[in-house]
C-alpha positions in Angstrom: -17.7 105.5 -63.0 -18.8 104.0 -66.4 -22.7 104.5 -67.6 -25.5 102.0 -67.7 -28.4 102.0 -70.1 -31.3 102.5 -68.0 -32.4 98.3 -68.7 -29.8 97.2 -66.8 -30.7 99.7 -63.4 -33.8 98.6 -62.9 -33.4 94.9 -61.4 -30.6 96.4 -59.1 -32.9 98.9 -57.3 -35.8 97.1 -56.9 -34.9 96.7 -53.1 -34.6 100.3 -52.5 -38.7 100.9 -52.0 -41.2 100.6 -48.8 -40.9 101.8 -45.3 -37.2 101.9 -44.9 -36.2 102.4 -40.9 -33.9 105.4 -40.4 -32.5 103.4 -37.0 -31.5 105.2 -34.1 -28.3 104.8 -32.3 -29.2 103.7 -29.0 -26.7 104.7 -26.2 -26.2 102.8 -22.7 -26.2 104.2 -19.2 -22.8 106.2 -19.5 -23.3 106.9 -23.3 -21.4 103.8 -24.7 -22.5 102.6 -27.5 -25.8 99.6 -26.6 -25.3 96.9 -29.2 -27.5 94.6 -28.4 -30.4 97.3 -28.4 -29.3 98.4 -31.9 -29.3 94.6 -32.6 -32.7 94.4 -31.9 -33.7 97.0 -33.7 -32.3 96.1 -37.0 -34.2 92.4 -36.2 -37.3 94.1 -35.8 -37.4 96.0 -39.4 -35.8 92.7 -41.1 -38.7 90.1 -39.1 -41.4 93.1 -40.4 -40.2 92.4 -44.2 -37.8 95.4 -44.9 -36.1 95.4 -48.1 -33.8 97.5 -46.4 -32.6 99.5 -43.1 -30.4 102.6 -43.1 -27.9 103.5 -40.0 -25.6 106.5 -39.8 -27.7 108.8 -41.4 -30.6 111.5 -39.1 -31.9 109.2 -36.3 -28.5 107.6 -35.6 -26.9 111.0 -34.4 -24.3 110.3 -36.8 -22.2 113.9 -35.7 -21.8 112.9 -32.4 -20.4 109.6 -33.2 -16.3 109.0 -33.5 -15.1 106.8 -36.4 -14.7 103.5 -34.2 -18.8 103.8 -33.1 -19.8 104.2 -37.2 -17.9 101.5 -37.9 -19.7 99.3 -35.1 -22.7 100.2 -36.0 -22.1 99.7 -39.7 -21.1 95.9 -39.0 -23.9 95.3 -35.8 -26.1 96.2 -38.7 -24.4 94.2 -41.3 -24.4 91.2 -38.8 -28.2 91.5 -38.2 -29.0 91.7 -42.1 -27.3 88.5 -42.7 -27.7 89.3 -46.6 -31.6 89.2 -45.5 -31.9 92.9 -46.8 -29.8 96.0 -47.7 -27.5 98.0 -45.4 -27.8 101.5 -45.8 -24.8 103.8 -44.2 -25.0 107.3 -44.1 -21.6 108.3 -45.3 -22.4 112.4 -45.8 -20.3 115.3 -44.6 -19.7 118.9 -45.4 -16.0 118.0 -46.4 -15.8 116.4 -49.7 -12.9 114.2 -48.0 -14.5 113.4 -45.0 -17.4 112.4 -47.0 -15.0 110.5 -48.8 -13.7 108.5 -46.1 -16.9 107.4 -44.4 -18.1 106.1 -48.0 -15.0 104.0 -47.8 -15.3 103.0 -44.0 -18.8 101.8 -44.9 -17.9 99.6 -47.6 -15.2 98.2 -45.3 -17.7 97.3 -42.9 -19.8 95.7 -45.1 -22.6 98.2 -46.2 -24.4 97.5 -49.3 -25.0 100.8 -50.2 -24.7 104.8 -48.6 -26.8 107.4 -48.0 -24.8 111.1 -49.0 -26.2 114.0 -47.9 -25.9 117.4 -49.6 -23.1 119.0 -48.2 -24.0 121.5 -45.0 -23.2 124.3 -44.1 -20.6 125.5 -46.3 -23.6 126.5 -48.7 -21.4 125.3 -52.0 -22.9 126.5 -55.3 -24.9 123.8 -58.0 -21.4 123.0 -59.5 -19.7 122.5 -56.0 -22.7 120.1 -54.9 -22.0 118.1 -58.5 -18.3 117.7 -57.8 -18.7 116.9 -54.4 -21.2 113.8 -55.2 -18.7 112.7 -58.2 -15.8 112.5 -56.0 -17.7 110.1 -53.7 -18.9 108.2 -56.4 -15.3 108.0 -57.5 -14.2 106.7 -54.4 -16.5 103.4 -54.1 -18.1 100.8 -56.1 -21.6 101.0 -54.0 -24.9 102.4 -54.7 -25.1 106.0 -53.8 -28.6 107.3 -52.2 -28.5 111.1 -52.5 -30.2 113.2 -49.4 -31.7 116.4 -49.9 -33.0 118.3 -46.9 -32.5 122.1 -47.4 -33.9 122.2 -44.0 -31.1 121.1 -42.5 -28.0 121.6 -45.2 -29.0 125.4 -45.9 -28.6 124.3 -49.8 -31.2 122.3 -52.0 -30.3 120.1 -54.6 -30.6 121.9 -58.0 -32.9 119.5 -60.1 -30.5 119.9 -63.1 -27.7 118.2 -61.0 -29.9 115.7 -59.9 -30.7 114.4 -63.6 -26.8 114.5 -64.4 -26.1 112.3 -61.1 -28.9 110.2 -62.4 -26.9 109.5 -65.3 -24.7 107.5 -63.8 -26.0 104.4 -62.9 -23.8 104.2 -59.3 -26.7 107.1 -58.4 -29.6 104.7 -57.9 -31.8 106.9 -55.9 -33.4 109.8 -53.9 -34.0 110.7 -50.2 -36.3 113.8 -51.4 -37.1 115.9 -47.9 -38.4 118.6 -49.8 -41.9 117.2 -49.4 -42.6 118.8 -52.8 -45.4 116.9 -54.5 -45.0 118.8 -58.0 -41.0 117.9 -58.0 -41.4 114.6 -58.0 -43.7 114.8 -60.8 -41.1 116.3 -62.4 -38.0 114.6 -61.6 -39.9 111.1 -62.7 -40.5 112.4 -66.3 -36.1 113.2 -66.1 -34.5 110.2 -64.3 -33.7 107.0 -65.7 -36.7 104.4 -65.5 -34.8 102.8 -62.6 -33.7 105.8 -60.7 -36.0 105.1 -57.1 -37.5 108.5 -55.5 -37.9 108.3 -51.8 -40.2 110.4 -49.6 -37.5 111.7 -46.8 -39.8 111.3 -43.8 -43.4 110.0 -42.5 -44.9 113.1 -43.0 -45.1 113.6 -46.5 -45.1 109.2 -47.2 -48.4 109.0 -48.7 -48.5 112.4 -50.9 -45.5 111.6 -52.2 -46.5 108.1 -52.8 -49.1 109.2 -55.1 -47.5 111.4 -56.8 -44.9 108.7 -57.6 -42.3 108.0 -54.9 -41.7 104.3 -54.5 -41.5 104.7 -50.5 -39.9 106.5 -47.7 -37.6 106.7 -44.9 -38.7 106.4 -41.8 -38.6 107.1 -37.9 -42.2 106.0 -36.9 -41.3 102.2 -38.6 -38.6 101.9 -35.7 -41.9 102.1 -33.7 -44.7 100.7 -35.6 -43.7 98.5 -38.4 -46.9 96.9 -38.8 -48.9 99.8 -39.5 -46.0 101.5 -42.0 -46.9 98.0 -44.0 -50.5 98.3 -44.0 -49.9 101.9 -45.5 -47.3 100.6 -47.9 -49.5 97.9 -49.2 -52.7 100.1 -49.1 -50.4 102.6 -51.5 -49.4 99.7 -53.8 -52.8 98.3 -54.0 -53.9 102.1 -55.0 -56.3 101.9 -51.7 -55.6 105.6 -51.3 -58.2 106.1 -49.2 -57.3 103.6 -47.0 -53.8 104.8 -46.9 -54.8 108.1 -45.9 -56.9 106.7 -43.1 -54.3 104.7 -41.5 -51.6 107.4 -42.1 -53.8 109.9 -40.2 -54.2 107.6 -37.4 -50.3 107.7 -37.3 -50.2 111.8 -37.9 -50.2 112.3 -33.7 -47.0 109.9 -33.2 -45.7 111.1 -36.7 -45.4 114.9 -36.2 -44.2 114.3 -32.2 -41.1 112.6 -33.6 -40.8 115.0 -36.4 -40.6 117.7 -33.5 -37.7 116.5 -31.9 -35.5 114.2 -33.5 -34.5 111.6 -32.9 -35.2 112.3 -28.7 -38.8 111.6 -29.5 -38.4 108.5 -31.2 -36.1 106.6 -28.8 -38.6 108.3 -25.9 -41.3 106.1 -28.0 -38.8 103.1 -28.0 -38.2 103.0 -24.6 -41.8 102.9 -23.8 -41.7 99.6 -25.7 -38.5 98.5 -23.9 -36.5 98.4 -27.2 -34.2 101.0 -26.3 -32.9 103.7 -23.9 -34.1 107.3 -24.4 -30.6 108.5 -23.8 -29.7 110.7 -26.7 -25.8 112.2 -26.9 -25.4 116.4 -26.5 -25.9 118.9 -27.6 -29.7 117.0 -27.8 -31.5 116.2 -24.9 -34.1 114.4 -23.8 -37.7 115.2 -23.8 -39.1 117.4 -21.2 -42.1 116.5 -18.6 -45.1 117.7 -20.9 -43.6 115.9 -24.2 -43.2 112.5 -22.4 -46.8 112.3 -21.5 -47.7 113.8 -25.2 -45.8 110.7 -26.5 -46.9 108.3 -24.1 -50.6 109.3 -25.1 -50.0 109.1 -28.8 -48.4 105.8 -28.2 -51.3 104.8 -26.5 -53.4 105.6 -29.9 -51.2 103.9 -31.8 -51.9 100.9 -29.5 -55.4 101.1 -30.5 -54.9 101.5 -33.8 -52.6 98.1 -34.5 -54.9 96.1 -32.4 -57.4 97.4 -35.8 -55.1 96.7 -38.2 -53.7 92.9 -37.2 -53.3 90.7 -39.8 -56.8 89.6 -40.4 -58.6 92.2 -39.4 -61.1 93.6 -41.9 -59.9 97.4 -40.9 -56.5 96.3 -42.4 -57.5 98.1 -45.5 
């Protein structure tokens, strides 16, 4: 990897911003993979104006998939985006080489860029987490998206190795689950002017937002696209309190999915006929009482896009 002053990042991330779709991996009666489902979904973010989806990676159930299903997914994706917007393929592992390998699968298939998560379960130490996101960096030409979620890896990513991965220009930006408003504060006053910060989920979007983030990923844009815009654009246009009205209207459907991921959100789906709820074990689908939770909040999201059309004076 070779540095780049900090003039030259900034026109090559400007596409990593907005409401970015963490998709989920739909599954067909039988649990084969349903292509033309994830088709559809990739459609749906790229006819909303995405600047760019991201497959592989939470939603898609990407540890229960074999190499031959990443790969498909990876190019159904690819195939949708027809250079329209960015690919994003979660390539992360625990094993520095498996990690590795998927970042080279998903440039075979045609990703633009890869999402790395820090590595799980093994708990490495500051320096191991460093080495472990050089050697993928050394293995591919793409854009790198680092993922922290302590939640979920047992191990946060040290701020200190964050700013040296920001060094290199191949590190273009940050999937910050931390929901720590103060961090990214922090971090903007230490990265390069072109390094993007990311909110990691709904939840803390519009927080983080203010405090500096140029977006998030998301599971409630699989679902309501329309309404994830009309926050985005609220947040651009500094119409904070508009923002925060619209994403409290979203809160109900936002901290269901949140609850059970991603069984919730294809539950959601398939109440729009996108997708099957089928998710792969060891998750499981919702029970009785969550299915009607869901359908309810769906229900007041209904309500709420019929307020927020393009046109309508709530829109903002």
């Amino acid at each position: 990897m070779s540095q780049t002053s900090p003039a030259r990042r900034e026109p090559a991330t400007r596409w990593l911003a907005g409401a970015i779709a963490d998709i989920p991996t739909p599954f067909a009666a039988g649990g084969a993979l349903d292509i033309p489902a994830l088709d559809r979904l990739c459609a749906r973010q790229i006819e909303a104006g995405a600047s760019a989806i991201l497959v592989c990676e939470i939603a898609g159930e990407v540890s229960t998939l074999t190499a031959a299903e990443r790969d498909a997914v990876i190019r159904t994706a690819v195939a949708a985006a027809r250079n329209r917007v960015f690919v994003i393929a979660g390539a992360g592992s625990n094993s520095t080489l498996q990690a590795v390998q998927n970042t080279r699968q998903a440039a075979a298939a045609g990703a633009d860029a890869v999402m790395s998560v820090v590595p799980y379960y093994n708990r490495p130490t500051a320096e191991g987490i460093y080495a472990h996101f050089r050697a993928v960096g050394d293995a591919t030409a793409l854009p790198i998206i680092l993922h922290d979620c302590p939640s979920r890896t047992a191990r946060a990513l040290p701020d200190e190795i964050l700013v040296r991965l920001a060094r290199w220009a191949q590190f273009v930006g940050l999937r910050d689950a931390t929901g720590d408003v103060a961090r990214v504060v922090r971090l903007r006053a230490l990265v390069p002017p072109g390094f993007r910060l990311l909110a990691g989920d709904d939840t803390a979007a519009v927080p983080l937002a203010a405090a500096g983030c140029d977006g998030w990923f998301s599971l409630v844009a699989n679902v309501a696209p329309q309404l994830c815009s009309a926050i985005l654009t609220a947040c651009q246009c500094g119409r904070w309190s508009a923002a925060r009205r619209l994403h409290r209207r979203l809160l109900p459907l936002i901290e269901l999915t949140n609850r059970e991921v991603p069984a919730a959100l294809k539950q959601a789906l398939s109440l729009q006929g996108l997708a099957a709820a089928d998710v792969r074990l060891p998750l499981t689908e919702l029970d009785t009482a969550a299915k009607g939770m869901m359908a309810h909040a769906m229900a007041r999201m209904s309500t709420t896009l019929s307020k927020t059309a393009p046109g309508s004076p709530h829109l903002l």
